[in-house]
C-alpha positions, 0 to 999 in steps of 0.5 A: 294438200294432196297425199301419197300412199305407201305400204308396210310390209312385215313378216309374221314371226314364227307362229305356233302350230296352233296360230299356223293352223288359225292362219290356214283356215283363215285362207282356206275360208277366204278363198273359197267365199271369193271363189263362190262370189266370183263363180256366182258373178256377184258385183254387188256389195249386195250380192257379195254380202248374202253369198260371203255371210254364211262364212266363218270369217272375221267381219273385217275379211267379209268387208273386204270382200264385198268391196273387191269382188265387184271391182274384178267384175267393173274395174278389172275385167276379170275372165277367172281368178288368179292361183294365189290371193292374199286375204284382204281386210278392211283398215279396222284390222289395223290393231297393232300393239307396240312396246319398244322394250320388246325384241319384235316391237310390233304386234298384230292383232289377227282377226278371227271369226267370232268373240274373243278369238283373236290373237296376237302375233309378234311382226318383224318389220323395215326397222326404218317404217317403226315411226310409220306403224307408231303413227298407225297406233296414234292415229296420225296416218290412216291406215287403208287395206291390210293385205295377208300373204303366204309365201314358202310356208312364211306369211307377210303383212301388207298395210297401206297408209295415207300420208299428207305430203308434207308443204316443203315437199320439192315440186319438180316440174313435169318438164324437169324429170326424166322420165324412165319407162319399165317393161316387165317381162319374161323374154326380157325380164326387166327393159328401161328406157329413159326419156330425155328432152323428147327423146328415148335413150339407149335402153337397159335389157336385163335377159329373161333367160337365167330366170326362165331357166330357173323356173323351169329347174323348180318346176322339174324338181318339184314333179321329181321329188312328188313322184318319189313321194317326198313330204312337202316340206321336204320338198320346200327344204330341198327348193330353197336353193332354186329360190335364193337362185332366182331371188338373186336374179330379181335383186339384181335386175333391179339394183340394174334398173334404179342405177341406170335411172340414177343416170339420169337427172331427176328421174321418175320410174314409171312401172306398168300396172300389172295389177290383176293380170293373172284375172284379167288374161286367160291363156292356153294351159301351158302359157297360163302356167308360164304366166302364174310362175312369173315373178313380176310382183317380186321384181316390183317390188324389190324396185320398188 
């Protein structure tokens, strides 16, 4: 029986000052035992383990480490750590309470460094993944890496799980399916090309230009409102619009790329893997900047 993987994403809601202060630490630690791995070269578990012990991280957190760092090194090539990366936990981090009388009806349980220090969040989840986080609970899906992400001041929860395809599932013949390639980029942010009989079809282009411009916006307003020695989160306050602006532009590409696809029979999406790319290239100042402003995981996502 052959599987297929998905992934759960929740918001963490509204921590209180002190749980914010919690998840914060937990980041700043993370990153600075994945910035010391990876200066050091460590790709070994071994290696990993004797540099990442000495942190006050929570075991679960540590395992993680030990499994990714050697990957950057062996599977990804990696040149010099991205900006940005989520704090990684092994699958018994999964421990999640659910109470269907209860508003938000998930709770995670965030591990802590040490006895007794965790505590629990309350998750707003995709109403149609409840079946999924209560199979979680049951222990009728494995659960596999839990992701931690800070995006504007909110955290998110990424949980993969494993699921057995289910025996009716309908087989569609490799020669039967439309086959529509996906280029993210930042000329063009968003290109499609379907592939019918052996032979492309005409493309769908979706400009680059409104969000490069935005971008460029948010980058100038930024250095603007630091110079004039706003706090941060006035700073966030006054961003928002420029956020909404783009994520606008990223809902919109891809509502442009699923409709083209369904123009097609039976088709199949197929998104280049961009998996690390922030790690993997290593550019001048200014394109290194372009590239950690670029919003290709977003706009995977919301095709996704």
């Amino acid at each position: 029986m052959s599987h297929v993987t998905k992934t759960l994403v929740a918001k963490l809601v509204n921590p209180t000052a002190h749980k914010e202060r919690k998840l914060r630490t937990l980041a700043s630690t993370y990153r600075s035992a994945l910035e010391e791995s990876f200066d050091c070269h460590a790709d070994t578990m071994v290696a990993v383990n004797d540099i990442v012990t000495p942190y006050d991280l929570p075991y679960q957190a540590k395992d993680a480490l030990k499994s990714y760092v050697p990957k950057l090194f062996s599977k990804y090539e990696a040149k010099k750590l991205g900006e940005s990366h989520p704090v990684r936990f092994v699958s018994r981090a999964a421990t999640f309470d659910i109470q269907e009388s209860r508003h938000h009806r998930v709770c995670w349980e965030v591990p802590q460094p040490g006895r007794g220090t965790n505590f629990w969040i309350p998750l707003a989840i995709n109403p149609d993944q409840f079946e999924l986080w209560k199979a979680i609970v049951s222990d009728t899906v494995n659960s596999g890496e839990l992701r931690l992400h800070e995006h504007h001041d909110e955290w998110y929860l990424h949980v993969t799980v494993t699921l057995d395809r289910s025996p009716d599932f309908e087989e569609v013949d490799d020669l039967e399916r439309t086959i529509i390639g996906v280029d993210i980029g930042e000329s063009a942010l968003l290109v499609a090309n379907a592939v019918s009989e052996g032979k492309p079809c005409q493309p769908l282009l979706v400009s680059g230009k409104p969000t490069r411009k935005i971008r460029k916006e948010i980058s100038t307003t930024y250095r603007r409102m630091q110079k004039c020695g706003l706090n941060e989160s006035e700073i966030q306050s006054n961003l928002t619009y420029h956020q909404n602006a783009l994520t606008d532009e990223i809902v919109k590409a891809s509502q442009d790329c699923v409709n083209y696809a369904l123009g097609f029979s039976k088709p199949v999406i197929a998104l280049e893997d961009l998996s690390f790319i922030r790690d993997r290239i290593e550019l001048s100042r200014f394109m290194n900047r372009r590239l950690h402003s670029w919003a290709f995981s977003r706009l995977r996502r919301s095709i996704e």
